[in-house]
N, C-alpha and C positions, 0 to 999 in steps of 0.2 A: 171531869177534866175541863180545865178552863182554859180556852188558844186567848193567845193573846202575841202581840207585835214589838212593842217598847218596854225599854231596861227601866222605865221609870213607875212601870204596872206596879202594884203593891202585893205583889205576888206572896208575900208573908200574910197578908191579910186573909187570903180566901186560905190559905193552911192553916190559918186558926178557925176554921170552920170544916176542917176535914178533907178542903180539895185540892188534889193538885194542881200543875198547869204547866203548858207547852207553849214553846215560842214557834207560831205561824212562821216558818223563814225558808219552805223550799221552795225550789223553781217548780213551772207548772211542766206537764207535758202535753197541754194544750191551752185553752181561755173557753171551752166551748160551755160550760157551766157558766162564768164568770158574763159573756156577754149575753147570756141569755136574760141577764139581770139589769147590765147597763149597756155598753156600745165597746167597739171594739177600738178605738180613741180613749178610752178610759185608762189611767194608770195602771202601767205593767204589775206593777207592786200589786195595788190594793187590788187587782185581780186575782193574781195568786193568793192572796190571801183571803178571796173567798171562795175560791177552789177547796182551799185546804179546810174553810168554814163548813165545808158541807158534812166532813168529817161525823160518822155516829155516834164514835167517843164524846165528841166535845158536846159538854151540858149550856156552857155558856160561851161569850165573847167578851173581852173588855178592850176596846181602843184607846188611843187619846188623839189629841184635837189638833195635829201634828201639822195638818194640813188638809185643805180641802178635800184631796181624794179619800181621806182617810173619815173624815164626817163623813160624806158622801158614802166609804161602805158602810159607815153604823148603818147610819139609815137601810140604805139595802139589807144588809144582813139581820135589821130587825123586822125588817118586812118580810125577809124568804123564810125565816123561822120564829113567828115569834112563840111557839111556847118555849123557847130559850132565853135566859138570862142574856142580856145584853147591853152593855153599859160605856158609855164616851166617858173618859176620863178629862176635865178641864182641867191640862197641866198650865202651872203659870211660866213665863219666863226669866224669871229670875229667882234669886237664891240670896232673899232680903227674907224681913221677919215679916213684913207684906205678904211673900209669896209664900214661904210657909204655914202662916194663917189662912190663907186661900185654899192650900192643898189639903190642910186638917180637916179644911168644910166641907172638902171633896172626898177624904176617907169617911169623916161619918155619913158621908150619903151613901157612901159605896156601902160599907157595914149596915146600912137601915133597909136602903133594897137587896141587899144580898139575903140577910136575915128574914126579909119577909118572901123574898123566894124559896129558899134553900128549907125555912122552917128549921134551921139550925142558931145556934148563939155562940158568941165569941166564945172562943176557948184563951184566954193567954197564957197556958202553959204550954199549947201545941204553937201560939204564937211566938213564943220566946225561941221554942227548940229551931223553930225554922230559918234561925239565922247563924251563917256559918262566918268564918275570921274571910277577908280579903286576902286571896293569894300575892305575895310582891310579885312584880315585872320579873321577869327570867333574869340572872345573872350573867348568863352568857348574851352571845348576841340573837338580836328579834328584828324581825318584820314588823310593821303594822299597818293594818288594817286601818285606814280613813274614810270617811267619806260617806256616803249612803249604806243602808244593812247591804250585805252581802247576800246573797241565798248559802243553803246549807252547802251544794253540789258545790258552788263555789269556793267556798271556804275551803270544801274538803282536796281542790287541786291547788288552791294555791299551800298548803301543807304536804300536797304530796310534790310540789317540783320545789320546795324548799329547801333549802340544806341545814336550815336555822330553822326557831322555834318563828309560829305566826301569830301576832294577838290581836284578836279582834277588839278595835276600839268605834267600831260604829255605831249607830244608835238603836242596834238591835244584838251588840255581845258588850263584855266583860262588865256583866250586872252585878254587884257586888255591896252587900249592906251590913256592913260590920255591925255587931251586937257593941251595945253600952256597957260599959263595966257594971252600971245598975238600973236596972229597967224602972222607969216610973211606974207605980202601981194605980192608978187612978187612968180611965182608959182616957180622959179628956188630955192629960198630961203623954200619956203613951204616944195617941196618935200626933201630939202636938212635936213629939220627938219623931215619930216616926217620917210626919214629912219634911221634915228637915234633913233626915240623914238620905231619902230619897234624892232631895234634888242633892245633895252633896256629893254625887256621882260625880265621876268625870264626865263634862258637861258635852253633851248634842250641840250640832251645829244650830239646833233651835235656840237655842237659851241663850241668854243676853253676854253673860259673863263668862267669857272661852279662855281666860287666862291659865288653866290648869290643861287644855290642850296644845297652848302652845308651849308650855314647859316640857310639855314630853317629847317636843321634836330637841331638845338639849341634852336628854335621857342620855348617857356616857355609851350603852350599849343598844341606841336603833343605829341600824346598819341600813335600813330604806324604809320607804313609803309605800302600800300598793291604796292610791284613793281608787275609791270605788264609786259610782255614779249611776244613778236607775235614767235610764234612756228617757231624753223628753221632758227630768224635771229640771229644774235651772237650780234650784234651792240649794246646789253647794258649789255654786259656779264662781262664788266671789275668794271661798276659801281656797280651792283649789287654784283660782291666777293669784293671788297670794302665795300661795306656797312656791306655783310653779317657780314666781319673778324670784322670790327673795330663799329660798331653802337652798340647804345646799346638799342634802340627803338624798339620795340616788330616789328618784319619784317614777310612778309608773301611775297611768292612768288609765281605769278599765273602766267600761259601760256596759252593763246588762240588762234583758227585757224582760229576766226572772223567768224566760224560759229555760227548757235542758237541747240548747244547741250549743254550735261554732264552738265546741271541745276542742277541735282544731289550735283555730287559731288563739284561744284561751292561754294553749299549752305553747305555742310559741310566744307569746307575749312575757310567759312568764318566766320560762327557760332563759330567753333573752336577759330579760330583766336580772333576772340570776347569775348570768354569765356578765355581766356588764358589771356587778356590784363585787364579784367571785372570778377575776379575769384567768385565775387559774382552771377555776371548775371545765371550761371547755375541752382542754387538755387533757385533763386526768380520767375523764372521761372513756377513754381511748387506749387501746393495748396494742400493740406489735408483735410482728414475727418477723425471719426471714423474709430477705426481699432488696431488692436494686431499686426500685421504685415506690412511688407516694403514691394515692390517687385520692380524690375527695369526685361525692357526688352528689348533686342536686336536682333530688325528686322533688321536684314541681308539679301542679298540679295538671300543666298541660303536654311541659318537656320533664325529660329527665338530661340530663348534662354531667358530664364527665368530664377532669381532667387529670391528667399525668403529668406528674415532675420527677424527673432524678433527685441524686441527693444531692446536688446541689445546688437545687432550687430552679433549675429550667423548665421550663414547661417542653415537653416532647411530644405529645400526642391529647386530642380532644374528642371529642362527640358529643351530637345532640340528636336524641331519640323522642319518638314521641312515648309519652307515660304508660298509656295506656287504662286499664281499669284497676290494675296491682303495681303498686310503687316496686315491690321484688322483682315482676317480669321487664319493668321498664329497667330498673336497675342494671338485668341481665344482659339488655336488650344492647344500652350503653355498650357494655363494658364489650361484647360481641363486636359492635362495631367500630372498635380500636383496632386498629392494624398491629398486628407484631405483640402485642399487650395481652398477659393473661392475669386475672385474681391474682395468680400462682407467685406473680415477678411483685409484688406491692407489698412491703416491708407495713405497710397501716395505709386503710382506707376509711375514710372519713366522710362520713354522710352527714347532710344538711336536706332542708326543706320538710314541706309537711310530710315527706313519707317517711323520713330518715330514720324511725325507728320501726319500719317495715323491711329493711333490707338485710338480710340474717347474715351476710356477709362481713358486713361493715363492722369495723373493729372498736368505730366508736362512732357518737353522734353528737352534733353541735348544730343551734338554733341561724336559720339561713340571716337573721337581723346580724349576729358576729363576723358569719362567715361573709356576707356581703364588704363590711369594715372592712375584716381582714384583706380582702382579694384589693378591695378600690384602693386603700393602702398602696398596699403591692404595686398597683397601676398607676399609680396618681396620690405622692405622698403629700403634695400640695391639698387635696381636697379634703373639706369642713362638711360638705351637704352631701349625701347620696339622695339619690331618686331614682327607684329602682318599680319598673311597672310591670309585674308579671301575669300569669295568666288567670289567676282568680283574686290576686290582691294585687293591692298598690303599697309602698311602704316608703318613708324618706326615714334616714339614719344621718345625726349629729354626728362628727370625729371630732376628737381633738387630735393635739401636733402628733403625738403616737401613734393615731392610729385607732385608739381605744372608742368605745362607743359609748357617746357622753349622755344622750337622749335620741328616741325612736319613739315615731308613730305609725300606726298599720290602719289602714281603711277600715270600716266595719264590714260586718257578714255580705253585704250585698257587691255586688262584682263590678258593680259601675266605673269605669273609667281604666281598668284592665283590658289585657291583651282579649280576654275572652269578650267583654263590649263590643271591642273591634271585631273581633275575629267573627260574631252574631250580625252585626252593622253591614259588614261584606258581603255576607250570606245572603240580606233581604237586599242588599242593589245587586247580586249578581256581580261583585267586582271581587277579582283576584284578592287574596290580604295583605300579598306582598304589595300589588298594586298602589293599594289605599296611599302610602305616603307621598309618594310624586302626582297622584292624582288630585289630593286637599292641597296641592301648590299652583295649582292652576286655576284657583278660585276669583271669580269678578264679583258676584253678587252676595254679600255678609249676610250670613242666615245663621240664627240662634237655635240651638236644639236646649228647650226653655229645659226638660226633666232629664236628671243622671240616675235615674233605673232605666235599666238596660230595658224591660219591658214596655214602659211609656214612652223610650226613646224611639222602639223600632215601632211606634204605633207614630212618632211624629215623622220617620223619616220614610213609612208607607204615604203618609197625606201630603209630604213636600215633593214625593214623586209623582204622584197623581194630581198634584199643582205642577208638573212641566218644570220644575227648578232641575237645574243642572247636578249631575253626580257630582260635578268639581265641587260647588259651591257647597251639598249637604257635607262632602265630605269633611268639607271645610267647618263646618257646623260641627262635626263629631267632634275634630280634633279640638276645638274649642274647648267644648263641654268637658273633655278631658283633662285639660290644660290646666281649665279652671277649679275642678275639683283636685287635682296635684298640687296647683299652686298654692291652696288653702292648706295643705298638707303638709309643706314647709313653711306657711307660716304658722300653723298650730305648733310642730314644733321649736320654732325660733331657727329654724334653716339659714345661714349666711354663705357668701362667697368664698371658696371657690367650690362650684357645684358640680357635679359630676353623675349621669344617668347610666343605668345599670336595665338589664332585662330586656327580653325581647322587643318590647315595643322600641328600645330604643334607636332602631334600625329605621324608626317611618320617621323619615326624616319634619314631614308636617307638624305633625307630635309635638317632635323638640324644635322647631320655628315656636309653636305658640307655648309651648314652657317660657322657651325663652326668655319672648316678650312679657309675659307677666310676672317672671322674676327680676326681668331688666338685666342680666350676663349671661355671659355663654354656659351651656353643657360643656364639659368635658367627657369625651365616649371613646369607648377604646374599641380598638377592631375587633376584638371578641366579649360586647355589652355581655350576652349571655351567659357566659363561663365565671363570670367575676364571682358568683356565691360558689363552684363548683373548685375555682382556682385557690378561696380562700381555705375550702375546707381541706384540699390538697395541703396548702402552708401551714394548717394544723396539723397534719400525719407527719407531714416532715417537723414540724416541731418536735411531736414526742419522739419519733425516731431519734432525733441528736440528741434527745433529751436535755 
């Protein structure tokens, strides 16, 4: 068995020698192997991929030259094993008769040292059999896959919260090398064909000549984009503000460190993304019964929130519980603490938030990015930007004039600049959390808190106390560091006026002073910031009720 990374391997070549070969492409469930080798700085990717190189199956490696990190593991990986075959592929850039003579010179090296490894000889009848027809694009409608390889885990949810077919066009899927109506028999002439119909792939973002990727964003049937991005490399940063500025195809942009975490928030990004492009799917989602009443709920990861509406459309009753360690008991815990209100009276209750398919009550569930829309809508049909800061994420959400949700961005896995920040921040001064916003108002001396991990923060705001600065001023410093990571936040996603903030934090009034200032207008907040994902997801039960 031979791992290998890239569509552009000649994986037909080592099958006429008898061996198969697997594409290195899952996430790790650690690096502890990987930086035993190099540092823990080293790319996500080419880590996992020598995780998965330790493999006993695998006789050999073949890489290409893709990029530094990826020399960098030849090397390694020919150091931690070498009585394994182990081989860099020099791919060229382009797809001239230049670079096909280039790559011919590179199959017969590969075929010379393969042969004198393996002690095996080309076979070209086993070379021939190993090439099958290119599948066409799906007929109905697709997703696709841009941007950096995806790992396996990932591929496999973005296919499972899909409702359409997903095709991997990264540069580790849809490898595909049509046979010739007639093979040249002369192997000088074979491989002279054969690197030719290699690079004649739909081309990687490495390769010069990207005109055949941009024709498939015209494809009659892609219906979105999901680019994908390995954390830390820049190498597709120019395609992707490209696409961002000028596509007009519903885009989602995901980053991964090729580990198996943040399934979480994976699975809201992509539900979102689904309901945004499927503005039905939310609805249909959802079943009714008997009932005078709506209710939608938003388990969070700190609160869980509640609200009720009649039918027609009031809001009558709320609550906000704390979660607890089961989004079910928080659930419970809500609806308990409703005066007058039982399950019993709710015609469809409608759950949102990370736990939302933890609540066995709930008749249907919708991704808290819609339900946010939907509620701020409701509240404020003037507003374009939400900025909504809850208790383990931050999130800003695009409207258009409907309503509808045009483009979303979500913090990554780290909790920085959330309510839970703050709520850690209070805990080392000793100050109330409610406190914290009137107390960053009464700031004299400008103090920067330089790191937005929560952990290095509360290691600078132990030494700015033991420097004698004042609680007013660090806390001043907090709200900053938060401000400023928010305000990056609408403008990654092209955020405009009229803005409107959402979530508990919305309430510390300091907070929204320095949003403010760094967005240059005002928030718009309504008296109940917290309810706005629990009130939208209520206006989806009442939806399907009226049907």
């Amino acid at each position: 068995m031979i791992g290998y990374t890239c569509k552009y391997t000649p994986l037909e070549l080592f099958a006429a020698f008898g061996y198969s070969c697997t594409l290195l492409n899952s996430e790790a469930a650690d690096f502890e192997y990987a930086e035993t080798l190099t540092h823990n700085h080293f790319c996500c990717h080419a880590k996992a991929v020598l995780e998965d190189s330790r493999s006993a199956a695998l006789e050999g490696l073949v890489l290409v030259n893709c990029c530094d990190s990826l020399r960098r593991t030849y090397d390694v990986a020919r150091c931690a094993h070498p009585e394994r075959f182990t081989f860099l592929l020099d791919l060229p850039h382009h797809d001239d008769s230049c670079a096909r003579m280039q790559l011919s010179r590179e199959l017969h090296r590969l075929a010379e040292e393969f042969t004198a490894y393996s002690g095996k000889t080309f076979d070209i009848a086993q070379f021939k059999a190993a090439f099958v027809p290119a599948p066409p694009l799906p007929q109905e409608p697709f997703l696709a896959v841009l941007g950096a390889r995806a790992g396996s885990a990932m591929l496999e949810a973005f296919r499972a919260h899909s409702p359409i077919p997903v095709v991997d066009f990264t540069c580790g899927g849809n490898r595909h090398i049509a046979p010739p109506e007639q093979f040249p028999d002369a192997f000088d002439a074979l491989m002279d064909w054969y690197a030719g119909a290699l690079l004649g792939q739909l081309p990687c973002m490495r390769m010069d000549g990207i005109g055949r990727r941009e024709e498939l964003l015209n494809h009659p049937n892609i219906k979105g984009i999901i680019y994908h991005t390995v954390k830390f490399c820049d190498y597709y940063a120019f395609e992707y503000e490209t696409l961002r500025k000028t596509c007009a195809i519903p885009l989602l942009k995901l980053e991964s460190d090729f580990s198996r975490a943040a399934a979480g928030q994976l699975a809201t990004r992509l539900d979102a993304f689904v309901e945004r492009i499927f503005p039905t799917a939310a609805a249909a989602r959802s079943t009714k019964k008997s009932g005078s009443y709506v209710a939608g709920i938003d388990s969070g990861s700190t609160t869980t929130n509640v609200a009720v509406l009649d039918l027609d459309g009031n809001l009558v009753a709320s609550a906000i519980v704390r979660t607890g360690p089961k989004a079910g008991v928080g659930a419970e815990k809500a609806f308990a603490a409703l005066a007058g209100f039982s399950k019993e009276d709710m015609a469809a209750i409608v759950a949102t938030g990370y736990g939302r398919n933890n609540i066995p009550f709930a008749t249907g569930a919708v991704t808290e990015i819609t339900c946010h829309a939907r509620g701020a809508h409701y509240l404020n049909p003037a507003a374009r930007t939400i900025v909504d800061i809850g208790g383990q994420d931050s999130k800003v959400i695009c409207l258009g004039a409907d309503g509808t949700v045009t483009n979303f961005v979500m913090n990554d896995k780290c909790a920085a600049g959330t309510g839970r920040f703050l709520e850690l921040m209070a805990r080392t001064m000793e100050v109330e959390l409610d406190a914290l916003g009137e107390l960053g108002l009464q700031w004299k001396e400008e103090l920067t808190i330089s790191s937005i991990c929560t952990v290095f923060a509360e290691s600078e705001v132990v030494s700015l106390i033991a420097d004698n600065h004042s609680a007013a001023d660090i806390v001043h410093g907090l709200h900053k560091s938060v401000a400023v990571k928010t305000s990056a936040l609408v403008s990654r996603v092209g955020g405009v006026p009229d803005y409107m903030m959402t979530g508990g934090v919305a309430r510390n009034r300091g907070v929204v002073k320095e949003i403010e200032t760094r967005l240059g207008a005002p928030l718009w907040i309504s008296d109940v910031p917290d309810l706005c994902g629990a009130l939208g997801a209520a206006l989806f039960a009442l939806e399907h009720v009226q049907g």
